[in-house]
PLY file of the C-alpha trace (Angstrom):
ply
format ascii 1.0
element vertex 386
property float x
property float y
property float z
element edge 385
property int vertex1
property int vertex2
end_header
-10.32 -72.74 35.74
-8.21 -69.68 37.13
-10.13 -67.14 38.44
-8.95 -63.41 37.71
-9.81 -61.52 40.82
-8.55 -58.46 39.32
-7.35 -56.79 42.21
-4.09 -57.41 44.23
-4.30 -59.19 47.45
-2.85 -56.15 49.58
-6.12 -53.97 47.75
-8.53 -56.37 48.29
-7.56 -57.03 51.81
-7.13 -53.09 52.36
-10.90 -51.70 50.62
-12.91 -55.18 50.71
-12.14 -57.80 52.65
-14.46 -57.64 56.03
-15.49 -54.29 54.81
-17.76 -54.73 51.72
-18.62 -56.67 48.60
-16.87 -57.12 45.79
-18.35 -57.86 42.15
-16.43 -59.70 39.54
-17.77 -59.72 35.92
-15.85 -62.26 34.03
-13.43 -63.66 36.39
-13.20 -67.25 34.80
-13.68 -68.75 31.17
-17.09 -70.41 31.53
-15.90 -72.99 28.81
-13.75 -74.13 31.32
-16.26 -74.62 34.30
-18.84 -77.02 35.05
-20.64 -79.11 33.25
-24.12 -80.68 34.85
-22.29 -83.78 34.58
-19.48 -82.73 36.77
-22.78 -81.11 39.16
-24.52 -84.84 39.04
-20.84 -86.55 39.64
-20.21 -84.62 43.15
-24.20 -84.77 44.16
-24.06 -88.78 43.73
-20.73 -88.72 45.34
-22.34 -86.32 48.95
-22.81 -87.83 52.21
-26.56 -87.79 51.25
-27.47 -89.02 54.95
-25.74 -86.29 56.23
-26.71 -82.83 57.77
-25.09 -81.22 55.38
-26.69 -82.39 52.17
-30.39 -80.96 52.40
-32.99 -80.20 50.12
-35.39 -76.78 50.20
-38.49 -76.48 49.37
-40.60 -74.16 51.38
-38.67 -75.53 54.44
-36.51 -78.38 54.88
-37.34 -81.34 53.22
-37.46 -84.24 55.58
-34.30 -86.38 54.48
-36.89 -90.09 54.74
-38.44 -88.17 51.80
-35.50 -88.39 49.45
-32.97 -90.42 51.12
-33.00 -94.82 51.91
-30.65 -96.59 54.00
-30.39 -100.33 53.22
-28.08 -103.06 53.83
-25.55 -103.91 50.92
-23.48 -107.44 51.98
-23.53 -106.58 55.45
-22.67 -103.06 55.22
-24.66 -100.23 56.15
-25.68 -97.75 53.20
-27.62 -94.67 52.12
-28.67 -93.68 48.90
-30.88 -90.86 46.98
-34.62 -91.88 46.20
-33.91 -90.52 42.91
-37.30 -89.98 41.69
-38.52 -87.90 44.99
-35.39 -85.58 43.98
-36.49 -85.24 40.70
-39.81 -84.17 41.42
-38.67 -82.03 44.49
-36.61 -80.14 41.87
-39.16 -80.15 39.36
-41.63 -78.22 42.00
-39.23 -75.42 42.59
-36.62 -76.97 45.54
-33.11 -76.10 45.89
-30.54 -78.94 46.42
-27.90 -78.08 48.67
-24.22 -79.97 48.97
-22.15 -78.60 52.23
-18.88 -79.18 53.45
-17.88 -80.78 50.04
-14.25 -82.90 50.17
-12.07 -84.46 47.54
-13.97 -82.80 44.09
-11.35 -82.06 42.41
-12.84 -79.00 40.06
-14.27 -77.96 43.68
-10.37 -78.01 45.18
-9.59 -76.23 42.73
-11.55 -73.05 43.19
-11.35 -73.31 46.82
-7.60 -73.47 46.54
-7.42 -69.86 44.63
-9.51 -68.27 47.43
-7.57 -69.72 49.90
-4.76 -68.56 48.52
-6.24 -65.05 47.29
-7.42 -64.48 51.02
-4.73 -66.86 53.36
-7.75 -68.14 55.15
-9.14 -71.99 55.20
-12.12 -72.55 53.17
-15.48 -74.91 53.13
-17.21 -75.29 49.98
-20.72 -75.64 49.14
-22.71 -76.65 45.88
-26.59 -75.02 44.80
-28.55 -76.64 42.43
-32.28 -75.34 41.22
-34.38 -75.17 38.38
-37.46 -73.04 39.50
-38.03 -69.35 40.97
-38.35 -69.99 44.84
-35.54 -68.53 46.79
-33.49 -70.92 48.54
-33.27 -69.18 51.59
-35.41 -65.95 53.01
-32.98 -62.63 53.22
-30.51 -63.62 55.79
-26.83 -63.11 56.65
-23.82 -65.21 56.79
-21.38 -65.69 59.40
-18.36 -66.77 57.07
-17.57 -64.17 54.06
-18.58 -65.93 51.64
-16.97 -66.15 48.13
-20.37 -67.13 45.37
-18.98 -68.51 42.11
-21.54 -68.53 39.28
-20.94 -72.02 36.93
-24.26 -72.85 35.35
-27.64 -70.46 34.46
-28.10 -66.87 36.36
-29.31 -65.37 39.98
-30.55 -62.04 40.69
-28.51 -61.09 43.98
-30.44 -58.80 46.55
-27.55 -57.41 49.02
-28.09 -55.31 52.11
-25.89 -53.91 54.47
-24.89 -55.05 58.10
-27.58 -54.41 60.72
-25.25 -56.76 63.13
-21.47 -56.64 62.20
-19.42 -59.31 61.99
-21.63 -62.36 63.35
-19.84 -65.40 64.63
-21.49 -69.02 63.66
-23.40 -69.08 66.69
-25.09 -65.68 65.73
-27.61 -66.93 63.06
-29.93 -64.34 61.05
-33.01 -66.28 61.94
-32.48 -66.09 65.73
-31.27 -62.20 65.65
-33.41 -60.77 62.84
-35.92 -59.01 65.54
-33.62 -57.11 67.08
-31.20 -56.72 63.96
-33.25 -56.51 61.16
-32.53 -55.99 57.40
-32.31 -52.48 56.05
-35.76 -51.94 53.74
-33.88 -51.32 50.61
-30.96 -53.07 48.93
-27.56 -51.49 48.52
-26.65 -53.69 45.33
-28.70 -55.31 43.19
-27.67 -57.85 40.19
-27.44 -60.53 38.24
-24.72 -63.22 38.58
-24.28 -64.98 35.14
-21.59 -67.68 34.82
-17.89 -66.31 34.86
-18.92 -63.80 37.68
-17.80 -64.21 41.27
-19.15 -62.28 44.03
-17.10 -61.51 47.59
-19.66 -61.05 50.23
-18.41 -60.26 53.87
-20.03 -62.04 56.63
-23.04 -60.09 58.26
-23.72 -58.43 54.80
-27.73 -59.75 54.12
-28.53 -60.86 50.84
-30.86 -62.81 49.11
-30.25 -64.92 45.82
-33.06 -65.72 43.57
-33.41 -67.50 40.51
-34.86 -66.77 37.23
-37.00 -70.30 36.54
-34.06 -71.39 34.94
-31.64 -74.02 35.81
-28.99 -72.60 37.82
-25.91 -73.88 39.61
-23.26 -71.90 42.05
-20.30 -72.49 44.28
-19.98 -70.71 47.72
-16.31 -70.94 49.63
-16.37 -69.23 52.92
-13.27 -68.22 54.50
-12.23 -69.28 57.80
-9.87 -66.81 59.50
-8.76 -66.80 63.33
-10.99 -64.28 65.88
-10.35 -62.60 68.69
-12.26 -64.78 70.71
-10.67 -68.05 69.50
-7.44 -66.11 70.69
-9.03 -65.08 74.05
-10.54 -68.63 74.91
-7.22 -70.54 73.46
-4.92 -67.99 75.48
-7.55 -69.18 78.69
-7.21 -72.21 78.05
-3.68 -72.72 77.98
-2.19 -69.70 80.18
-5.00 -68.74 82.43
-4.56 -72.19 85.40
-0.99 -70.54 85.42
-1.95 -67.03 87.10
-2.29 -67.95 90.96
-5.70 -65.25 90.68
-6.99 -67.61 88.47
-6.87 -70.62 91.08
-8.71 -68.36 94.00
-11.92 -69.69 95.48
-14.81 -67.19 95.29
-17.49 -66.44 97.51
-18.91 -62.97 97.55
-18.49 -60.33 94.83
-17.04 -57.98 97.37
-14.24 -60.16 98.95
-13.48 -61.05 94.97
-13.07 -58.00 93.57
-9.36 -57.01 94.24
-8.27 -60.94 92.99
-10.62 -59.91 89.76
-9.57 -56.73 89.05
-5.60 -58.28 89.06
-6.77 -61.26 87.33
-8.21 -58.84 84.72
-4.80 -57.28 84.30
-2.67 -59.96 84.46
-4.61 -61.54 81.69
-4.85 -58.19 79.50
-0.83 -58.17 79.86
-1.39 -61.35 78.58
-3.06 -61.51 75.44
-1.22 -58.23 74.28
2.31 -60.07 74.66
3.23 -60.47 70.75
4.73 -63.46 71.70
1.63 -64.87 72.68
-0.36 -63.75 69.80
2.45 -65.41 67.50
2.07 -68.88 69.34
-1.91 -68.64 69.20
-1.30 -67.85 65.34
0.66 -70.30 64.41
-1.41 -72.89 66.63
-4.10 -71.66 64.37
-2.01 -72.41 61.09
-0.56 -75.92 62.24
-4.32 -77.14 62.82
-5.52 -76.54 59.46
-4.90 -78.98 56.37
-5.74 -78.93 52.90
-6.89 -82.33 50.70
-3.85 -82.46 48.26
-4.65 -85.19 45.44
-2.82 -88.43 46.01
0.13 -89.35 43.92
1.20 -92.28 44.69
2.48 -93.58 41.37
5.32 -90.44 41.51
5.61 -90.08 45.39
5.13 -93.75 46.35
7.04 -95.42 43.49
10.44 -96.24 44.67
11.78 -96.32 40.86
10.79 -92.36 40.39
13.61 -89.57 42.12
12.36 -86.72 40.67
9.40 -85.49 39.14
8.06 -84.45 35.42
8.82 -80.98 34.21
5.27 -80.38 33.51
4.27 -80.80 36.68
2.32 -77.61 39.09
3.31 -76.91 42.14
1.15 -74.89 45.07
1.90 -74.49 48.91
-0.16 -76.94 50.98
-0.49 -74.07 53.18
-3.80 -71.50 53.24
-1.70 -68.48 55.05
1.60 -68.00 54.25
2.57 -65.37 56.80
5.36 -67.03 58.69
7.48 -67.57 55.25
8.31 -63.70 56.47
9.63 -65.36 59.61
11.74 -67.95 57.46
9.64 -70.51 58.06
6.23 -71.93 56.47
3.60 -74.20 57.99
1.78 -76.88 56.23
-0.48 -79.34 56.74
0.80 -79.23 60.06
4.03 -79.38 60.05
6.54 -76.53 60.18
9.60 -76.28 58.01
12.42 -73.86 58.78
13.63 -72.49 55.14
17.48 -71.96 54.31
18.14 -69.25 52.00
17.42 -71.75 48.96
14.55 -73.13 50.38
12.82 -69.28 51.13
13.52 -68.76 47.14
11.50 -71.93 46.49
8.69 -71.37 48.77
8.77 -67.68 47.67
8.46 -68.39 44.29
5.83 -70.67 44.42
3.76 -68.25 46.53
3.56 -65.66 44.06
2.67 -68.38 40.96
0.49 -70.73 42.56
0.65 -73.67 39.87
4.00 -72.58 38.38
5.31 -75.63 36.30
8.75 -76.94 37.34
10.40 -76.38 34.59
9.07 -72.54 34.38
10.67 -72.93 38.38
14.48 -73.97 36.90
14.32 -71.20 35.03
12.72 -68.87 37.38
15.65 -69.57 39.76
18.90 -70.16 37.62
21.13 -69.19 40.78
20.11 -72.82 42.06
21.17 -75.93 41.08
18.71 -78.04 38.85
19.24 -81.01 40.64
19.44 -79.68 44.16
16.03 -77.91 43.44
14.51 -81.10 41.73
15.08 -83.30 44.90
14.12 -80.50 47.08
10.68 -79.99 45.20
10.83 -83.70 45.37
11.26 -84.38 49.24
8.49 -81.58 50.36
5.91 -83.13 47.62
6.77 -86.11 49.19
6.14 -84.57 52.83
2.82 -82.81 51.63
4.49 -79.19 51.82
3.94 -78.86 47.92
1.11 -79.85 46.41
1.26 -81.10 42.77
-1.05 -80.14 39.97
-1.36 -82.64 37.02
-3.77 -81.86 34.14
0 1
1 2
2 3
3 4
4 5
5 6
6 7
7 8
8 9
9 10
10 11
11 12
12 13
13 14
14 15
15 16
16 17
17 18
18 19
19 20
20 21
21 22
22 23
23 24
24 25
25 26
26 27
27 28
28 29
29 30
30 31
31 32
32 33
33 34
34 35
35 36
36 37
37 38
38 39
39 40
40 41
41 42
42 43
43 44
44 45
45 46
46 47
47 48
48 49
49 50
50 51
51 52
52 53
53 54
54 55
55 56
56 57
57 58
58 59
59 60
60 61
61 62
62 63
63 64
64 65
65 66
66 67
67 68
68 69
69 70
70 71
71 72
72 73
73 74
74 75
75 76
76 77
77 78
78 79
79 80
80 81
81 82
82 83
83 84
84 85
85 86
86 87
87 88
88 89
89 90
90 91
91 92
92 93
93 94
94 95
95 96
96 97
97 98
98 99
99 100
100 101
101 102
102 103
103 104
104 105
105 106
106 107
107 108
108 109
109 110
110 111
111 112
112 113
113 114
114 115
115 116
116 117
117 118
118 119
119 120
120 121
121 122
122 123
123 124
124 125
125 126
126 127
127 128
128 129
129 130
130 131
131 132
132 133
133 134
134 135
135 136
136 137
137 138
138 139
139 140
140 141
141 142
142 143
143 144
144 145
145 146
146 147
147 148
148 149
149 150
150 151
151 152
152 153
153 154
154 155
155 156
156 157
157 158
158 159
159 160
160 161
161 162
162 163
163 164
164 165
165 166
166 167
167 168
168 169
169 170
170 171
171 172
172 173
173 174
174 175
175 176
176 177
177 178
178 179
179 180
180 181
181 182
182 183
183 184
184 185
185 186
186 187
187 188
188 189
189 190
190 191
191 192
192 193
193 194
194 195
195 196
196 197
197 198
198 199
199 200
200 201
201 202
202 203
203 204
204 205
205 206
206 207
207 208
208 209
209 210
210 211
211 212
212 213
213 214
214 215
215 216
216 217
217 218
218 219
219 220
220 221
221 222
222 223
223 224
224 225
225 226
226 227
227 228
228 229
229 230
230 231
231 232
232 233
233 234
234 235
235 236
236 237
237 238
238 239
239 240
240 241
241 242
242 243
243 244
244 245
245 246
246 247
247 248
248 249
249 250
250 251
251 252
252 253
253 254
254 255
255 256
256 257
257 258
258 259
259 260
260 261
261 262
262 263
263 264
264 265
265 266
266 267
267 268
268 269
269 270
270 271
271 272
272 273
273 274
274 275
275 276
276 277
277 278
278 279
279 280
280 281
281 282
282 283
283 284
284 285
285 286
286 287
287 288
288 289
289 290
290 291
291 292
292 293
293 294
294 295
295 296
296 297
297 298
298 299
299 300
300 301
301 302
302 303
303 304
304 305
305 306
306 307
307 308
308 309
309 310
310 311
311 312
312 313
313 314
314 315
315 316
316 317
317 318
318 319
319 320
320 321
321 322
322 323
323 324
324 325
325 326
326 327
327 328
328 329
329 330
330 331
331 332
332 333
333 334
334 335
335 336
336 337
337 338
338 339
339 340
340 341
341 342
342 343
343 344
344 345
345 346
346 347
347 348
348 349
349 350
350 351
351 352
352 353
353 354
354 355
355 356
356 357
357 358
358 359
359 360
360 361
361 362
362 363
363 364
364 365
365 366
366 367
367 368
368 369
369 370
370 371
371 372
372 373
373 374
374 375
375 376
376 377
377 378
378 379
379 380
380 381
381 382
382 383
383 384
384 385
């Protein structure tokens, strides 16, 4: 399932990305997508008593409605009422799966926009079989990457009345004062194969067509300013004597404020700062690699199968310009072998090993097989097994 974004990552991040949306007929093989059994397999498998597994229909269904907690041998579970879905979908709801973990057809789109974009990623699931919208016309405040497996939708998109919202800046508490533009800038339908880049802010409005339909959406997590501001508070700000003054009235405070307020500006402009809030940022994040313990955790295997893939456990791969790459939280300082490894990798995500030891003849095979070996086994590389 590799998706052709067909555009280069320095384009898209130059004429789309946080700017506008982006359209992409055809970007997979639908032969090679979803099935409703895979859609049924990651539903059952949901943290159904959880917030983030909801149902829609004409408001939020009330999860005793659809969802039972019982004991089984002493321990505590939850489980769908199965027919009260059934009809709920029946009738025209929308089943929603957020925050979705350890699927592996689901890793593996997220994966290829994290890598596309260098930003983290959260995945959600749709499901629906009747007309009503999921949601009224709203905006997002993650871009947003909607992957089309099963049916159609007819996508309403309208441009930013409030640019660049953060999560705490919801459409349904700012619409009054922000609201969406009377007519649509784009307006489509998203069959399977198509993927659609929407930019957070952008308002839109999916509908389906009474047909049974089922989409991914991966939004993309990058750093903002004002996690750099409050992070650069937080650890620099107790420092700057200013910072430690007692206050009483505005005008005895204002000459302490006013150097506070520079001090700190010099602050957050220091590139050396930015670079330790950045890669703060990058050691914090991890990414679900599949297990492998019968190759990394058998003591009798040294090296691994040429048929193997191999991706960076890593979302952004700036720093590997800086000769060194974090991953999974931990940073690795590369050698000039080790930067034509990690470099290689990062421009074929999923490269096979052997298409790696011939990529890279100037290395030795062995040396690069128990190199590969060691940062699989540290969960720098991530394997790929079909």
């Amino acid at each position: 399932m590799v998706i052709d974004f067909n555009i280069s990552k320095a384009d898209f991040v130059e004429h789309y990305q946080g700017k506008k949306p982006l359209l992409i007929k055809n970007a997979f093989k639908v032969t090679q997508a979803f099935s409703w059994a895979d859609a049924n397999q990651i539903i059952e498998r949901s943290s159904v008593e959880s917030d983030d597994f909801k149902i829609l229909h004409n408001g939020l269904v009330p999860k005793g409605e659809y969802v039972e907690t019982f004991y089984d041998v002493g321990m505590v579970r939850h489980r769908l009422i199965k027919s009260a879905v059934y009809e709920r979908m029946k009738n025209g709801a929308t089943l929603i799966a957020n925050k979705i973990v350890n699927e592996p057809k689901v890793h593996a789109f997220a994966r290829q926009v994290a890598q596309f974009t260098g930003r983290q990623t959260v995945s959600s699931a749709y499901a629906a079989f009747g007309r009503q919208a999921s949601f009224q016309t709203h905006w997002d405040t993650r871009d947003i990457f909607s992957i089309q497996l099963i049916g159609r939708k007819r996508w309403f998109v309208y441009e930013p009345s409030f640019n660049d919202p953060l999560y705490m800046q919801q459409s349904k508490d700012l619409e009054h004062d922000y609201p969406c533009p009377a007519e649509p800038c784009m307006d489509f339908v998203l069959e399977p194969g198509d993927v659609l880049y929407l930019p957070r802010g952008w308002w839109h409005n999916p509908l389906p067509f009474e047909e049974e339909t089922f989409h991914l959406s991966i939004g993309t997590f990058p750093a903002v300013v004002l996690e750099y501001v409050q992070w650069s508070m937080q650890q620099q700000l107790p420092a700057l004597l200013a910072a430690r003054k007692a206050m009483s009235t505005f005008e005895h405070d204002r000459e302490n404020l006013l150097q506070l307020a520079s001090q700190f500006a010099g602050l957050i402009m220091d590139p050396d700062q930015y670079g330790r809030f950045m890669e703060a940022f990058d050691k914090a994040q991890r990414v679900d690699t599949p297990l492998a313990i019968d190759l990394l955790g058998n003591a009798g295997i040294k090296q691994l199968p040429d048929d193997v893939g191999l991706q960076l456990s890593a979302n952004s791969t700036l720093s590997v310009a800086r000769n060194y790459l974090i991953a999974n939280g931990t940073r690795v300082n590369l050698d000039e072998q080790a930067l034509l490894l990690v470099r290689s990798i990062e421009q074929s995500p999923g490269i096979r090993l052997d298409e790696l030891l011939a990529r890279l003849p100037e290395m030795d095979p062995a040396k690069l097989r128990a190199l590969v070996f060691e940062l699989c086994h540290q969960d720098i590389f991530e394997l790929i097994r079909c």
